[in-house]
Biopython code that builds the backbone (N, CA, C, O; Angstrom):
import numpy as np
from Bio.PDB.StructureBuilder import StructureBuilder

atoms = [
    (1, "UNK", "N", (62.663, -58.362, 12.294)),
    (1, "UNK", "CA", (62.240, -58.424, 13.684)),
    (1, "UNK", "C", (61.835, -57.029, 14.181)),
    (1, "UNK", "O", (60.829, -56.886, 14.876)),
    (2, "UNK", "N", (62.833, -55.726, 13.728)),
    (2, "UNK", "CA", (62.532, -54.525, 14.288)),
    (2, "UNK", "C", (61.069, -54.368, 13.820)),
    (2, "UNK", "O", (60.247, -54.094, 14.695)),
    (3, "UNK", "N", (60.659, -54.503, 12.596)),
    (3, "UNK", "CA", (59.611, -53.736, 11.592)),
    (3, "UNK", "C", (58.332, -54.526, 12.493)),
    (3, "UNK", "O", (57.382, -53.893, 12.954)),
    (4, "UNK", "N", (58.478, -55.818, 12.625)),
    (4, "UNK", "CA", (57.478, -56.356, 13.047)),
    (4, "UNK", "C", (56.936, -56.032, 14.638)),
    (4, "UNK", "O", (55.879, -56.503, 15.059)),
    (5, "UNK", "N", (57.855, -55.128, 15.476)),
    (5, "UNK", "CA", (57.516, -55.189, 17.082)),
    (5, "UNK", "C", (56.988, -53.001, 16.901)),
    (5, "UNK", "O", (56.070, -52.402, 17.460)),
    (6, "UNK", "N", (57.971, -52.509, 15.994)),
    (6, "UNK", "CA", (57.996, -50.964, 16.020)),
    (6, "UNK", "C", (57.495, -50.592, 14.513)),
    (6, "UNK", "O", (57.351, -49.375, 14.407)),
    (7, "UNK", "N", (57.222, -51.233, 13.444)),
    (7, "UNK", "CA", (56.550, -50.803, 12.248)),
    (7, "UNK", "C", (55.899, -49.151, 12.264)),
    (7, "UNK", "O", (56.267, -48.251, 11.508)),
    (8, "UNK", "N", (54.872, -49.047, 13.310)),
    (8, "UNK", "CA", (54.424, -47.818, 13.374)),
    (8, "UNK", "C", (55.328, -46.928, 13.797)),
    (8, "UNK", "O", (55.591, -45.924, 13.136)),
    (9, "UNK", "N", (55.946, -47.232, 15.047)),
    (9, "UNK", "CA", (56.972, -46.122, 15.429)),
    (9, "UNK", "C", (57.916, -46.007, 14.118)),
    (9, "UNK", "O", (57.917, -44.966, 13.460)),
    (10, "UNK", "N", (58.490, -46.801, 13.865)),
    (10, "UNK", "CA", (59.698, -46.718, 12.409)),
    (10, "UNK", "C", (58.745, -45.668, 10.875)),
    (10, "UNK", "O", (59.195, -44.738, 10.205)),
    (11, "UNK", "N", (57.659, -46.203, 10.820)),
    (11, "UNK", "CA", (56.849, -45.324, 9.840)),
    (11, "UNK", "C", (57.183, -44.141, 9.667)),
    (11, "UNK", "O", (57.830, -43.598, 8.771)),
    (12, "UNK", "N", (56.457, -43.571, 11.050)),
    (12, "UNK", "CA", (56.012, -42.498, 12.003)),
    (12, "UNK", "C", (57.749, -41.358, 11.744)),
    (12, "UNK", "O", (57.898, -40.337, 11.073)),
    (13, "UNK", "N", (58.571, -41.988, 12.444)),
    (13, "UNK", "CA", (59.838, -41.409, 12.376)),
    (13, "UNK", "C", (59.927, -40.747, 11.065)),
    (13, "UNK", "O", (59.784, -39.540, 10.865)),
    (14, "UNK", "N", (60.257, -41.952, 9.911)),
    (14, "UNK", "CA", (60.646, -41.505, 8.743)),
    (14, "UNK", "C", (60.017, -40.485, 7.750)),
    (14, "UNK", "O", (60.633, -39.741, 6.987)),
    (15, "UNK", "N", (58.450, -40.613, 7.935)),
    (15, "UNK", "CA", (57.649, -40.057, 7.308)),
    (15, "UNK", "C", (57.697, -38.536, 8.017)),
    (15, "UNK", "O", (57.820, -37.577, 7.255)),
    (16, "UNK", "N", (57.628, -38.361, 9.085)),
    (16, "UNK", "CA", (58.242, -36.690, 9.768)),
    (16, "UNK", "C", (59.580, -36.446, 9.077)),
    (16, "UNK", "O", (59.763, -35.490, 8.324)),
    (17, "UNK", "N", (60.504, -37.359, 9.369)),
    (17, "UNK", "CA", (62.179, -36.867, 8.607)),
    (17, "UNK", "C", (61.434, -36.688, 7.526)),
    (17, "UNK", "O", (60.576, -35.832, 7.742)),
    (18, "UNK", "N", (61.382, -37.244, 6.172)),
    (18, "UNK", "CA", (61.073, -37.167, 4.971)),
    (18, "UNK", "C", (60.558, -35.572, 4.798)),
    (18, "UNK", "O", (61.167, -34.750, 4.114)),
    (19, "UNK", "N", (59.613, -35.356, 5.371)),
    (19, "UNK", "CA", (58.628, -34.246, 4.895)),
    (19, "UNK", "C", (59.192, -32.752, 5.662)),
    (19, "UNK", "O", (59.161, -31.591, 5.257)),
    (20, "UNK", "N", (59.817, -33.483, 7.211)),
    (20, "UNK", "CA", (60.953, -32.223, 7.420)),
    (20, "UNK", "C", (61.171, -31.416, 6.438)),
    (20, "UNK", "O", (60.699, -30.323, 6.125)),
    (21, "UNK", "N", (62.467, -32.558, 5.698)),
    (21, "UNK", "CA", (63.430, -32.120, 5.300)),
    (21, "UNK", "C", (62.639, -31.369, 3.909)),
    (21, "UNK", "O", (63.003, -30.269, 3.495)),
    (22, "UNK", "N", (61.632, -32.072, 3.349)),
    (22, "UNK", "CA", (61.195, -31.768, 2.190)),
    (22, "UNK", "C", (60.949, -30.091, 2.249)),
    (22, "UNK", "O", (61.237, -29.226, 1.421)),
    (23, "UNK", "N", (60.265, -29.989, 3.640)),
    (23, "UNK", "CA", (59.547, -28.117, 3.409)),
    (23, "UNK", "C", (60.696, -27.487, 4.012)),
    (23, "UNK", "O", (60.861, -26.268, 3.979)),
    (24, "UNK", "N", (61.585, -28.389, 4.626)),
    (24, "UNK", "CA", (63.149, -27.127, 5.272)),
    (24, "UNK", "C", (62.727, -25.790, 6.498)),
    (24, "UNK", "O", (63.027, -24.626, 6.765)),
    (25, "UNK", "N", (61.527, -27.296, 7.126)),
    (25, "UNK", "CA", (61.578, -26.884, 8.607)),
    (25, "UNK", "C", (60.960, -27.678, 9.277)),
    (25, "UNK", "O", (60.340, -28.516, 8.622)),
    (26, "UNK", "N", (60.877, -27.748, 10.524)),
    (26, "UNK", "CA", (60.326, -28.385, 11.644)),
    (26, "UNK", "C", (58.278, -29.191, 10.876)),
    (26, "UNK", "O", (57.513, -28.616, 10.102)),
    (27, "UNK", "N", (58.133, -30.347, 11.432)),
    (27, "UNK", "CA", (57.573, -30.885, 11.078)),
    (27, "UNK", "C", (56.477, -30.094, 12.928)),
    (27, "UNK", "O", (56.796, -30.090, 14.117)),
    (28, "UNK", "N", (55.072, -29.517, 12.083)),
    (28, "UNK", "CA", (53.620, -28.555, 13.212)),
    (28, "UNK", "C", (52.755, -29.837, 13.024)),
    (28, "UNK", "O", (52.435, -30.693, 12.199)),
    (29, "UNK", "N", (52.536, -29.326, 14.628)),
    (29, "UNK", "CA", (50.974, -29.984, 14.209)),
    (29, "UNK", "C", (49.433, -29.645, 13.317)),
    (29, "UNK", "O", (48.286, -30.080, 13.414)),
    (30, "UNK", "N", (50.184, -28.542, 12.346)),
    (30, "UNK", "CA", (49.586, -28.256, 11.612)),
    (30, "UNK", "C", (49.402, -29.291, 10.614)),
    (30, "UNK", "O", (48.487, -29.468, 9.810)),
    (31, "UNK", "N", (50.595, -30.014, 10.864)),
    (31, "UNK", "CA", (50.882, -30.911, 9.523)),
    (31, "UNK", "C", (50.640, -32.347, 9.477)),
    (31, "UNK", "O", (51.057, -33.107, 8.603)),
    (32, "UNK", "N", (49.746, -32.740, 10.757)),
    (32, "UNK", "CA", (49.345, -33.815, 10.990)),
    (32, "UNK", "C", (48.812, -34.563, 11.025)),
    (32, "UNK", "O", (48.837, -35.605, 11.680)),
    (33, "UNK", "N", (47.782, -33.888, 9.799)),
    (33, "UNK", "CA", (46.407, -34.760, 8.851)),
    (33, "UNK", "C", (47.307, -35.161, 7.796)),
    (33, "UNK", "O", (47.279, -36.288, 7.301)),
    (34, "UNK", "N", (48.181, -34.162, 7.417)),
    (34, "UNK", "CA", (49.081, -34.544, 6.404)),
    (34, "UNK", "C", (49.765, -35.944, 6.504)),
    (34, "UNK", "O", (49.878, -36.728, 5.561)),
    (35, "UNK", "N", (50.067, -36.084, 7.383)),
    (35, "UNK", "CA", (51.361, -37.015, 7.642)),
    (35, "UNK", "C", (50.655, -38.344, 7.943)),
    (35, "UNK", "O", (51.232, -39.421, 7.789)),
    (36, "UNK", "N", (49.095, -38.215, 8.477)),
    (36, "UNK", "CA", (48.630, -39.496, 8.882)),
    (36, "UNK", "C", (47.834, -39.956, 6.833)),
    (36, "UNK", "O", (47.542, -41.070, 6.400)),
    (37, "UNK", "N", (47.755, -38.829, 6.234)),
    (37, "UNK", "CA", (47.433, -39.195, 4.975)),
    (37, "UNK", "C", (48.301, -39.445, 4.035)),
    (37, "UNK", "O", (47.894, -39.745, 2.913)),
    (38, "UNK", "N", (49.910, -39.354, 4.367)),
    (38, "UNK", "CA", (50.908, -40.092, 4.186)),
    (38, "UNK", "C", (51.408, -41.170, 4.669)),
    (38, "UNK", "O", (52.497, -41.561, 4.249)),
    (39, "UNK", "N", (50.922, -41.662, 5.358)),
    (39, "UNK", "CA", (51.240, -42.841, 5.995)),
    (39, "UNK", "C", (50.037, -43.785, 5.413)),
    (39, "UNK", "O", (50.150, -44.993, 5.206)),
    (40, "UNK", "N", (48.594, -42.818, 5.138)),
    (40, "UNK", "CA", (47.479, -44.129, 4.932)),
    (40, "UNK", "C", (48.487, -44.682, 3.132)),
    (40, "UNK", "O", (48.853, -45.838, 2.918)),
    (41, "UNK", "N", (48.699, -43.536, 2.177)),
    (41, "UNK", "CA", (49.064, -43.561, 1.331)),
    (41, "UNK", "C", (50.139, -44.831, 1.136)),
    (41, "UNK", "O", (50.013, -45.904, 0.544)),
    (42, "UNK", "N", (51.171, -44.289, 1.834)),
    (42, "UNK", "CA", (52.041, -45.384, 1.326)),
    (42, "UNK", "C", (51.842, -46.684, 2.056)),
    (42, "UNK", "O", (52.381, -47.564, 1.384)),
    (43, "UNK", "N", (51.261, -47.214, 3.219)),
    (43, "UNK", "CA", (50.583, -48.335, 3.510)),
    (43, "UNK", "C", (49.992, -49.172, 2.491)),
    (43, "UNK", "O", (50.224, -50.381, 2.479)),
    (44, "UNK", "N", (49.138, -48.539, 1.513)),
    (44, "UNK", "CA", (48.180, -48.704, 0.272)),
    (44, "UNK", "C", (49.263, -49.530, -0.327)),
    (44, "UNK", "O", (49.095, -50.698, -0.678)),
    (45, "UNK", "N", (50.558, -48.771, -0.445)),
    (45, "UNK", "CA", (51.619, -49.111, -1.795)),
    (45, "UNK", "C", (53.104, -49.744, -0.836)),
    (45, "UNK", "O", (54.254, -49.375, -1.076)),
    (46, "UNK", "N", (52.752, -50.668, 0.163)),
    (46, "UNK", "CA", (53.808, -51.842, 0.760)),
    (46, "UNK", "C", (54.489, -50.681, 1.157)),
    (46, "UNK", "O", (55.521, -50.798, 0.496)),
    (47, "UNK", "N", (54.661, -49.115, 2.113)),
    (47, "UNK", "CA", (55.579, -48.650, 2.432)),
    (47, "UNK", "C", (57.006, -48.451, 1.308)),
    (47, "UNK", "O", (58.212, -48.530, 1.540)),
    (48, "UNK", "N", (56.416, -48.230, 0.321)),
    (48, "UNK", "CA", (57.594, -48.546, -0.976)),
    (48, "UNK", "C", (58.497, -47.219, -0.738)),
    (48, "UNK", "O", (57.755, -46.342, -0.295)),
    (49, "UNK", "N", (59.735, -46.788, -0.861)),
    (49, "UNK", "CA", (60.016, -45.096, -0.789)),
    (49, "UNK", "C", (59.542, -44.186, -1.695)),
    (49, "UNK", "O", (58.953, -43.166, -1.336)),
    (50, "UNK", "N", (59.782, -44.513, -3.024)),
    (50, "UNK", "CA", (58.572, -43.966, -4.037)),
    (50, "UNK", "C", (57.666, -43.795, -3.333)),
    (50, "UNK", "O", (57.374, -42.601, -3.261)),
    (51, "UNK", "N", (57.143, -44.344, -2.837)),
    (51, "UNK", "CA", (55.865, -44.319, -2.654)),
    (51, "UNK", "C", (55.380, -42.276, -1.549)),
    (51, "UNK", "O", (54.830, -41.175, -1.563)),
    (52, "UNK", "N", (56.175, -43.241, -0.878)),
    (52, "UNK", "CA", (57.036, -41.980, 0.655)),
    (52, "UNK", "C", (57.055, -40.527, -0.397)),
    (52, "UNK", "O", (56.224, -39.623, -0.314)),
    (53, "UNK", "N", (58.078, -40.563, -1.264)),
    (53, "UNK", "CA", (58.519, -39.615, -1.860)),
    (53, "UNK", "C", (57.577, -39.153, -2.843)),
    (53, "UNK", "O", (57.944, -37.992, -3.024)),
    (54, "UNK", "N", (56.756, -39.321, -3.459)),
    (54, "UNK", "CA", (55.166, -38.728, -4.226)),
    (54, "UNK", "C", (53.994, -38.464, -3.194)),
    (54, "UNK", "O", (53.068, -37.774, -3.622)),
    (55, "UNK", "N", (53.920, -38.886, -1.994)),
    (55, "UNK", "CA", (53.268, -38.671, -1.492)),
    (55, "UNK", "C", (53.577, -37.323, -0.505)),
    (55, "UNK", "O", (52.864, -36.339, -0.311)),
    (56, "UNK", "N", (54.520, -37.560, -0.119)),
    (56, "UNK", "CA", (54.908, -36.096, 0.322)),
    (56, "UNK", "C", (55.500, -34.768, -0.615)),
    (56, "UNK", "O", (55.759, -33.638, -0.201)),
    (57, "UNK", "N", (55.620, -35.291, -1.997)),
    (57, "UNK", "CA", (55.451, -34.145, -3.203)),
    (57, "UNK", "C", (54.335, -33.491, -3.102)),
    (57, "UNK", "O", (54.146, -32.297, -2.866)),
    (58, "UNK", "N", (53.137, -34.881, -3.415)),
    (58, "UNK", "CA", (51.791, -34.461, -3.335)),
    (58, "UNK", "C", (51.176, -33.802, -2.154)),
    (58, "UNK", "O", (50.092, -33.322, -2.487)),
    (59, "UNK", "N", (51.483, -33.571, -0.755)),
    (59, "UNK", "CA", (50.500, -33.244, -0.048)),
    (59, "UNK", "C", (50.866, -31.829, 0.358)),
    (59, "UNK", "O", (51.899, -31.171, 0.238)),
    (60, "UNK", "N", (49.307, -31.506, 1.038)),
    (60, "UNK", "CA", (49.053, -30.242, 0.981)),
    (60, "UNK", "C", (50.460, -29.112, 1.508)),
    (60, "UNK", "O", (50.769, -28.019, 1.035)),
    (61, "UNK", "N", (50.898, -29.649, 2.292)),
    (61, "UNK", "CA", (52.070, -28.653, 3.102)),
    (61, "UNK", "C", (53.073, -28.644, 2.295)),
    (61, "UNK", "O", (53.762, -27.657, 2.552)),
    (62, "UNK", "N", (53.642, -29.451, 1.167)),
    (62, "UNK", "CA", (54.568, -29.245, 0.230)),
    (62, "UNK", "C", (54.102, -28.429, -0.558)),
    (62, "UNK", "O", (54.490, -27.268, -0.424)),
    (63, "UNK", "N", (53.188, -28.718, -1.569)),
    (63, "UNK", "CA", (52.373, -28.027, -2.362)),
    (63, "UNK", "C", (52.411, -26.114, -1.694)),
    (63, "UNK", "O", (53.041, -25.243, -2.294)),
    (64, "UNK", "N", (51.723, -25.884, -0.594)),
    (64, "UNK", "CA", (51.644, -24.645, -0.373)),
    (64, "UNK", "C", (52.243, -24.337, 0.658)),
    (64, "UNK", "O", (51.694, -23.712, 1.566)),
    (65, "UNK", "N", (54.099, -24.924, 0.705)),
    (65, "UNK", "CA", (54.692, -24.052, 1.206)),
    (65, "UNK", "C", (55.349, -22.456, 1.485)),
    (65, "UNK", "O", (54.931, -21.968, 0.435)),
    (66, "UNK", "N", (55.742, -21.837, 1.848)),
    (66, "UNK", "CA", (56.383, -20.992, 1.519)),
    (66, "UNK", "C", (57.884, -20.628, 1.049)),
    (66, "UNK", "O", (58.629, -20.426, 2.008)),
    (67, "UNK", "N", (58.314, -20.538, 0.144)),
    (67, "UNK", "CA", (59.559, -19.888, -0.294)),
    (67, "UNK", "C", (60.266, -18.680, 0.537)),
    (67, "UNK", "O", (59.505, -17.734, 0.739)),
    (68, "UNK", "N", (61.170, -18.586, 0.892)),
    (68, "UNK", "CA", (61.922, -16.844, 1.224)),
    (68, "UNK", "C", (63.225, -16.678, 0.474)),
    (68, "UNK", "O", (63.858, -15.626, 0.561)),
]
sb = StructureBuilder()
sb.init_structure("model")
sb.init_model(0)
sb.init_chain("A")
sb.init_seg("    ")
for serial, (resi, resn, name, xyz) in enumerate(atoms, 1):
    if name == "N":
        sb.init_residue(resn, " ", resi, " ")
    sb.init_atom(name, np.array(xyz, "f"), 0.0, 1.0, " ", f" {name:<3s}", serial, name[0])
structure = sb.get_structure()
């Protein structure tokens, strides 16, 4: 019932947590082609978490984060 009235909002949430946590800081609006090309992504693949979790391996702001 939730998925079917808030699907996008519920997406939306997780896919920011996810990628948060992934670069180990605050989710910019730098990062927000990113995140809508994570969302087209795992849409493609039924919202699977795999799915979630390679896709935010793969995209650009993981890839060329910074280390300290």
């Amino acid at each position: 019932l939730l998925l079917a009235d808030y699907r996008d909002k519920i997406v939306d949430n997780v896919v920011n947590r996810v990628l948060a946590y992934a670069l180990g800081r605050k989710v910019d609006p730098v990062d927000w082609p990113a995140i809508e090309e994570i969302k087209r992504t795992i849409g493609e693949r039924e919202f699977r978490m795999q799915a979630l979790l390679e896709a935010v391996v793969l995209s650009y702001p993981f890839r060329h984060k910074e280390t300290r």
